[in-house]
C-alpha positions as CSV (number, residue, x, y, z in Angstrom):
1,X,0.0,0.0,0.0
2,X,2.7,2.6,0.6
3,X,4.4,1.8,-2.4
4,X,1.1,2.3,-4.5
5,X,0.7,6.0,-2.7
6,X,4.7,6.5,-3.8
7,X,4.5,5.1,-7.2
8,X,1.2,4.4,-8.4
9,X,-1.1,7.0,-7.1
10,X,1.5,9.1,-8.0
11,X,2.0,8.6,-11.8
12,X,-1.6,8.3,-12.4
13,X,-1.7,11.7,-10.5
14,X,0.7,13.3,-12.7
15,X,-0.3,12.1,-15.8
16,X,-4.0,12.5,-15.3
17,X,-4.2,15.2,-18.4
18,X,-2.1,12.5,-20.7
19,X,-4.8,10.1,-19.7
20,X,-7.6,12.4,-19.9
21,X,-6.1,13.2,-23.6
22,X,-5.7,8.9,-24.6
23,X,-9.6,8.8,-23.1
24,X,-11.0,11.5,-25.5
25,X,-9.4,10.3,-28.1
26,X,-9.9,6.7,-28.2
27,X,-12.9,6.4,-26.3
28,X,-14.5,10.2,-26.1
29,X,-15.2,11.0,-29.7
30,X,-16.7,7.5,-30.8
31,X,-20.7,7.1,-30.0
32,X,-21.2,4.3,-27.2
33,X,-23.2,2.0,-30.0
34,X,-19.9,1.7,-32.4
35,X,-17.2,1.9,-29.2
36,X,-16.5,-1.7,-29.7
37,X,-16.8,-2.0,-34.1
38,X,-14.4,0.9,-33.4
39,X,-11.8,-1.3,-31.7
40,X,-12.2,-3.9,-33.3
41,X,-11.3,-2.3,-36.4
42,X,-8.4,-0.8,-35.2
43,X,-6.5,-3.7,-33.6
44,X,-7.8,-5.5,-36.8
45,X,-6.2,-2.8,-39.1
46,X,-2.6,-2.8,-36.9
47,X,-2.9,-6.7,-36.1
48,X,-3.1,-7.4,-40.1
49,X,-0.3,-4.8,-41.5
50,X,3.0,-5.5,-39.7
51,X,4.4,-2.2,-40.7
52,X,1.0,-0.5,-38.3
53,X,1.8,-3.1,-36.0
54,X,5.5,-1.6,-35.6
55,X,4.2,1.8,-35.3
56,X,1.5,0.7,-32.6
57,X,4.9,-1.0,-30.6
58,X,7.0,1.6,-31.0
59,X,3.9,4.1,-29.1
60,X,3.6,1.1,-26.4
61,X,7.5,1.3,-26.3
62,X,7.3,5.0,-25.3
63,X,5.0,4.7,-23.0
64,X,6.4,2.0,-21.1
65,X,9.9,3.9,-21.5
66,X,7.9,6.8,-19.5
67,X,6.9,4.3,-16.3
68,X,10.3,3.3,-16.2
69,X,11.7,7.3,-16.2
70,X,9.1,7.9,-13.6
71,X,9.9,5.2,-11.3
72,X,14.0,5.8,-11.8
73,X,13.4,9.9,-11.1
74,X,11.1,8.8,-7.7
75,X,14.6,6.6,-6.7
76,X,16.5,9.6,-7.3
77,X,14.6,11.9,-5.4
78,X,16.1,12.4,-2.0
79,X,13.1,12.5,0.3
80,X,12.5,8.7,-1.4
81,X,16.4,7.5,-0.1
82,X,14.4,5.4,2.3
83,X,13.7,3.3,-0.1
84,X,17.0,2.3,-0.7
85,X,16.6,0.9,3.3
86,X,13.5,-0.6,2.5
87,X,13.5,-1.9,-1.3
88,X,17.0,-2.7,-1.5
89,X,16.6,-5.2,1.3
90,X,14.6,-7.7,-0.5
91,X,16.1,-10.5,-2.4
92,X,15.2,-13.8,-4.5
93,X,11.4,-14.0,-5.4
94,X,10.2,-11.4,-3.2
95,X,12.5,-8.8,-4.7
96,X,11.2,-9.5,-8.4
97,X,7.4,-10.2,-7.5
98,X,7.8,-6.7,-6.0
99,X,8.9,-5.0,-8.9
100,X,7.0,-7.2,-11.2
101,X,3.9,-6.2,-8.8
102,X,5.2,-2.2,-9.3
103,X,5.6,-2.2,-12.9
104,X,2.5,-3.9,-14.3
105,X,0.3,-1.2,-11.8
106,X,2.2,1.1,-14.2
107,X,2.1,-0.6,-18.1
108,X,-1.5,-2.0,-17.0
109,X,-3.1,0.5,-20.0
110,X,-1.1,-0.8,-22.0
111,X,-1.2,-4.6,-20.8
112,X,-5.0,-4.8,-21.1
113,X,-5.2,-3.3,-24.3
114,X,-2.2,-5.4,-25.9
115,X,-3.8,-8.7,-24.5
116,X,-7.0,-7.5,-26.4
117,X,-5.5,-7.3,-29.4
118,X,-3.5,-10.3,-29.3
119,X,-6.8,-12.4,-28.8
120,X,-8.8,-10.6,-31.6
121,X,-5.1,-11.2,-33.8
122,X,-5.8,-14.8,-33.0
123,X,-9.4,-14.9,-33.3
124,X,-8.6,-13.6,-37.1
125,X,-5.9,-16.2,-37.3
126,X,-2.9,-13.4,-37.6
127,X,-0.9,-15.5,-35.6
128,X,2.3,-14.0,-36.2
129,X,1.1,-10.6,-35.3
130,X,-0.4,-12.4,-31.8
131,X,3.7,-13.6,-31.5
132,X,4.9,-10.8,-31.9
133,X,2.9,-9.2,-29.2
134,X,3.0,-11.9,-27.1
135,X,7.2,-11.4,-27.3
136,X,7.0,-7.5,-27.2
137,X,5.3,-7.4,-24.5
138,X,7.3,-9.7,-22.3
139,X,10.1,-8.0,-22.9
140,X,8.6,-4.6,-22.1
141,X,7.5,-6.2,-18.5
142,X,11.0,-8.0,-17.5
143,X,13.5,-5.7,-19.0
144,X,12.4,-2.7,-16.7
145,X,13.0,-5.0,-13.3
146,X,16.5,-5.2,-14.1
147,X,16.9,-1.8,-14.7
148,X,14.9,-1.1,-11.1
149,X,17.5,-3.7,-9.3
150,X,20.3,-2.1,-11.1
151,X,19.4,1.5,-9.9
152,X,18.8,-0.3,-6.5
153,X,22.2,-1.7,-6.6
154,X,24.0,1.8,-8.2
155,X,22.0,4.4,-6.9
156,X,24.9,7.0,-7.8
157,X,24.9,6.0,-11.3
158,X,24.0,7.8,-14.1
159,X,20.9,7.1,-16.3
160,X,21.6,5.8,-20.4
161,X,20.0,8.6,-21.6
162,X,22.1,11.3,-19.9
163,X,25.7,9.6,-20.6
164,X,24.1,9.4,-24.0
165,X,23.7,13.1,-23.9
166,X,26.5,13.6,-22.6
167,X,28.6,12.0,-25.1
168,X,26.7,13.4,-27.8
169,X,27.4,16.7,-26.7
170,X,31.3,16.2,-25.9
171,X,32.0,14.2,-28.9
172,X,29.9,16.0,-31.9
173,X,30.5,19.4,-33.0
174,X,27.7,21.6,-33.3
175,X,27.0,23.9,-36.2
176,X,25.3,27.2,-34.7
177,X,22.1,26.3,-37.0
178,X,21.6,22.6,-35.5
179,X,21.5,23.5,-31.5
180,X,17.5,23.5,-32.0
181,X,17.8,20.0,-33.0
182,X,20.3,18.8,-30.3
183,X,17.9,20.7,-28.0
184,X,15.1,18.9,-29.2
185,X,17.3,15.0,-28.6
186,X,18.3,16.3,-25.5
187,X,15.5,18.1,-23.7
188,X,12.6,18.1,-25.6
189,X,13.0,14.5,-26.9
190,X,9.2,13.6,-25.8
191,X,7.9,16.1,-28.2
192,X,10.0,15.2,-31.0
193,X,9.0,11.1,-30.4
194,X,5.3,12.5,-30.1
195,X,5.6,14.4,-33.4
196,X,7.5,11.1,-35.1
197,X,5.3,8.4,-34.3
198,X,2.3,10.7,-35.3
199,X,3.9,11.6,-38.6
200,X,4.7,7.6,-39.3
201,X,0.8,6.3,-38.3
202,X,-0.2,9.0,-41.2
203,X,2.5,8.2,-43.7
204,X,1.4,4.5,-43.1
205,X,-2.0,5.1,-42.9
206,X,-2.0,7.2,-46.2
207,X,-0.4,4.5,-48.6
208,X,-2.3,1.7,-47.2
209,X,-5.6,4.0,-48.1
210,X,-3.9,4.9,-50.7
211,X,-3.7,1.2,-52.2
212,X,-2.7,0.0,-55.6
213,X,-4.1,3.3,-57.5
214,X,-1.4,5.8,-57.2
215,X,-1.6,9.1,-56.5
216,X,0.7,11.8,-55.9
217,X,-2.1,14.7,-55.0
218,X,-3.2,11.4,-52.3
219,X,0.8,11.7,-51.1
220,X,0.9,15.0,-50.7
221,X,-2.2,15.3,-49.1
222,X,-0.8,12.6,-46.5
223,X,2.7,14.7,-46.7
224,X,1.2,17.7,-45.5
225,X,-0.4,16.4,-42.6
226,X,3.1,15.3,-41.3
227,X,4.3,18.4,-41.2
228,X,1.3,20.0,-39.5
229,X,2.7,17.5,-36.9
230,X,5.9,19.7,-36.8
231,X,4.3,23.0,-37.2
232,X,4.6,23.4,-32.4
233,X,8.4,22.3,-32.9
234,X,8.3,25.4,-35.5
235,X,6.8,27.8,-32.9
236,X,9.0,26.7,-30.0
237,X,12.0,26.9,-32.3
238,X,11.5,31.1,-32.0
239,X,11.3,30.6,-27.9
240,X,14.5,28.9,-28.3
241,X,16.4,31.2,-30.4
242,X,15.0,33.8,-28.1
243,X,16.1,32.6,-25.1
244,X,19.6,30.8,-26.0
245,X,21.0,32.5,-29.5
246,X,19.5,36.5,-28.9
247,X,23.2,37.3,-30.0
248,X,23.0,34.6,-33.3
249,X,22.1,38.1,-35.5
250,X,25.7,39.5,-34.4
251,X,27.6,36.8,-36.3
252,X,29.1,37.4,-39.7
253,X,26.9,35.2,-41.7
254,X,25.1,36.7,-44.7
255,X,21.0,36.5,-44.6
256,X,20.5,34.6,-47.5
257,X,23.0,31.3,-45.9
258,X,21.3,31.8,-42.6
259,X,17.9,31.5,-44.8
260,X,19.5,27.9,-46.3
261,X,20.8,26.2,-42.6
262,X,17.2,26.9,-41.4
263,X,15.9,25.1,-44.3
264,X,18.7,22.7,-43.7
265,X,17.9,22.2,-40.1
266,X,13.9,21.8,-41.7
267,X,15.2,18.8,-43.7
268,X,16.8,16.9,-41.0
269,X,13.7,17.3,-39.1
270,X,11.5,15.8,-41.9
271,X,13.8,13.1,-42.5
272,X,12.3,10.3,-40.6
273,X,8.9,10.8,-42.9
274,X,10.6,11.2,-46.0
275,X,12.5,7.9,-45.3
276,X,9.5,5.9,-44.5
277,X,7.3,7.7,-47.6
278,X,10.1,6.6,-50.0
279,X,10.6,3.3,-48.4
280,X,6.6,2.9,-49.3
281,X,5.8,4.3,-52.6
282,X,9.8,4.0,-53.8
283,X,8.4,1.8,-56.5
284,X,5.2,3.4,-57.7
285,X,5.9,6.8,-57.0
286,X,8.6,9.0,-59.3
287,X,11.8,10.0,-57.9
288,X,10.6,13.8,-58.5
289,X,7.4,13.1,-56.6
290,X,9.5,12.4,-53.8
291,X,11.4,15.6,-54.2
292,X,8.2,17.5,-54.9
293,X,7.1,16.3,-51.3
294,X,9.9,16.8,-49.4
295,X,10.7,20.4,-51.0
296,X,6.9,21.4,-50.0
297,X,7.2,19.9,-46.5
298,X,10.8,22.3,-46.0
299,X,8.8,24.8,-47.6
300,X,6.1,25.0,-45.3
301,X,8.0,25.2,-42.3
302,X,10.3,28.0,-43.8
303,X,7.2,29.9,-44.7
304,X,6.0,29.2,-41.1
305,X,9.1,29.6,-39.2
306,X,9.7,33.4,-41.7
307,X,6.0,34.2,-40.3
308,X,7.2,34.3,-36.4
309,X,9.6,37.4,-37.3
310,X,7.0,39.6,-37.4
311,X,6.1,41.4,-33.9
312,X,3.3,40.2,-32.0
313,X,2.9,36.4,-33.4
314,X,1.0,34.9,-30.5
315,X,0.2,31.2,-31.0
316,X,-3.6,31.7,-32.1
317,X,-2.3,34.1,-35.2
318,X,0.2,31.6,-35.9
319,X,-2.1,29.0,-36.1
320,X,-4.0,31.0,-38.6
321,X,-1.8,31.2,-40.8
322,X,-1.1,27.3,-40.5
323,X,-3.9,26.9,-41.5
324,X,-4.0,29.1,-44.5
325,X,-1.5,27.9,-46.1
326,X,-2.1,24.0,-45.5
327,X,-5.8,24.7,-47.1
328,X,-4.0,27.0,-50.2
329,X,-1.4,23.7,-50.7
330,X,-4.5,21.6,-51.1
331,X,-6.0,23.4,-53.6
332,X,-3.2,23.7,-55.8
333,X,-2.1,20.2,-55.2
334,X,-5.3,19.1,-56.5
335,X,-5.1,21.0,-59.3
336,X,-1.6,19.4,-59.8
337,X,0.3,22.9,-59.7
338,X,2.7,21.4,-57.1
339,X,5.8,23.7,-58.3
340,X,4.0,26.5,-58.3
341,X,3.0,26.0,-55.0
342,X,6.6,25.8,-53.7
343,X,7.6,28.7,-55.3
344,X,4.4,30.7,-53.6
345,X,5.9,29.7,-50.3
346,X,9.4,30.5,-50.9
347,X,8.9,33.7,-52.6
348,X,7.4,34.8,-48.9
349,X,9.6,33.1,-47.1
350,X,12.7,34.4,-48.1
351,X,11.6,37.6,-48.7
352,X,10.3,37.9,-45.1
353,X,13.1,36.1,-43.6
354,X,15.3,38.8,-45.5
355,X,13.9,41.8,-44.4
356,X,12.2,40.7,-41.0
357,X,15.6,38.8,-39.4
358,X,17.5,41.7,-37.9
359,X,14.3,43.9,-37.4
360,X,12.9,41.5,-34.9
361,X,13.3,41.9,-31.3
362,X,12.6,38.9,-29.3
363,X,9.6,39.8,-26.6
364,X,10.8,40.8,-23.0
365,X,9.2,38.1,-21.4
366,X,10.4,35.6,-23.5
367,X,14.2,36.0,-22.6
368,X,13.2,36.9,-18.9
């Protein structure tokens, strides 16, 4: 009981807007009479395509990688040392059954649902998607107790992730224009996993609607609703410059290369998609398809990220604008004038990214 107040009650405390969120969305917006059709058509879609079921794994991996970084920061807290008295005492059978016992209070959403879906994978005799898991999820329930008893056994030790950090920021040199996306491994990774796996579900939800019948208006359609998943990293990229690189103007680096690194920096972030797209369609679609997708995604956030220059850009006129120019891409890529639609949003860009850089001041109370 006292280690459900520490742990348990705790996390499900903290979290209770992340759950509230997960609720909504896969319970709140279906009607009652079609909540379990629903379901059943979900796990039925990611149980029968193995490249859905990898995404669906990869969001249970991330979740269960957030109980164990919840449970490793409450042993690292010093007012929860005790434990170390208490925990650290138990061995054999009791020790595991104890941590087994702590962990599954914690990957229980996750449990239940995967155990569901394994039984409707059998049900439709997918039997290798049941394996698989069946295997995942075994692993996701031991591998933490080891890491609990190692933190137990080292409580001075530092986690993976920050000697990984560390080492990537010793060992790597750091071009000025890519410290948003080292900040965004390093501190903001949760956001950039959150912005990934979304991005994936729709590039693989988009060519498996998408079918035998290609379509590059379809693909660019799916294409752009990636990048709306980027367009908060965009809008948090200004807070950072504000607050870390006020002085970046002061350098001796002429507009128009400062205007390519950004869209540099734009590419690397729309990577991951454009792998996965090309993986997908690389035989059906045509290699300037590709290029037409990935040149209107950089495009996009260029336009957006020129649009936060000028004074006064609150979130809800930013947002506007989003949406403005998502819904003017649509209607030219349905009209197939994809080119001149990249040139609509450079032509802005650049010219407000040319005269708006060293005219904007950053907000007082954003480098407070």
């Amino acid at each position: 009981m006292a280690l459900s107040k520490i742990f348990t009650i705790r996390y499900y405390a903290n979290n209770t807007g992340f759950f509230l969120v997960i609720f909504y969305f896969f319970f709140g917006i279906v009607p009652g009479g079609q909540l379990l059709s629903y379901h059943h058509t979900l796990i039925k879609g990611f149980t029968g395509n193995m490249d859905f079921l990898a995404l669906v794994c990869l969001a249970w991996l991330l979740y269960n990688l957030k109980c164990m970084a919840f449970v490793v920061n409450v042993l690292s807290t010093k007012e929860h040392t005790f434990l170390y008295g208490t925990l650290g005492v138990l061995e054999g059978a009791t020790k595991w059954r104890t941590w087994l016992w702590l962990h599954l209070t914690l990957y229980a959403p996750v449990l239940v649902y995967s155990c569901i879906a394994a039984a409707i994978a059998i049900q439709l005799h997918f039997y290798a998607s049941a394996a698989i898991i069946g295997l995942f999820n075994i692993i996701m329930i031991l591998a933490p107790l080891w890491i609990y008893d190692h933190k137990m056994k080292h409580p001075g030790t530092v986690s993976f992730l920050a000697r990984w950090q560390q080492w990537l920021n010793r060992t790597i040199r750091k071009p000025v224009w890519s410290l948003y996306g080292y900040e965004l491994l390093n501190n903001n990774i949760k956001s950039l996993a959150i912005a990934k796996v979304a991005s994936g579900a729709v590039v693989i939800a988009t060519v498996s609607l998408m079918g035998n019948e290609y379509d590059e208006r379809f693909l660019l359609v799916g294409f752009l609703v990636c990048t709306l998943a980027q367009v908060i990293l965009i809008y948090n990229h200004r807070r950072f410059d504000d607050l870390y690189l006020s002085l970046l103007p002061q350098l001796p680096v002429p507009v128009w290369k400062r205007y390519l690194q950004t869209g540099l920096l734009y590419l690397m972030l729309l990577l991951p998609e454009s792998i996965l797209l090309a993986y997908k369609v690389g035989q059906q679609a045509a290699p300037v398809h590709i290029m037409m997708l990935v040149t209107t995604g950089v495009s996009v956030l260029m336009l957006l990220r020129s649009i936060l220059y000028f004074p006064r850009m609150d979130q809800d006129k930013y947002f506007r604008w989003v949406l403005i120019v998502i819904v003017g891409l649509l209607f030219l890529g349905l009209a197939r004038l994809y080119w001149y639609g990249i040139i609509l949003l450079q032509v802005p860009a650049f010219t407000i990214f040319y005269n708006r850089y060293y005219r904007y001041e950053a907000p007082l109370e954003k480098v407070d």
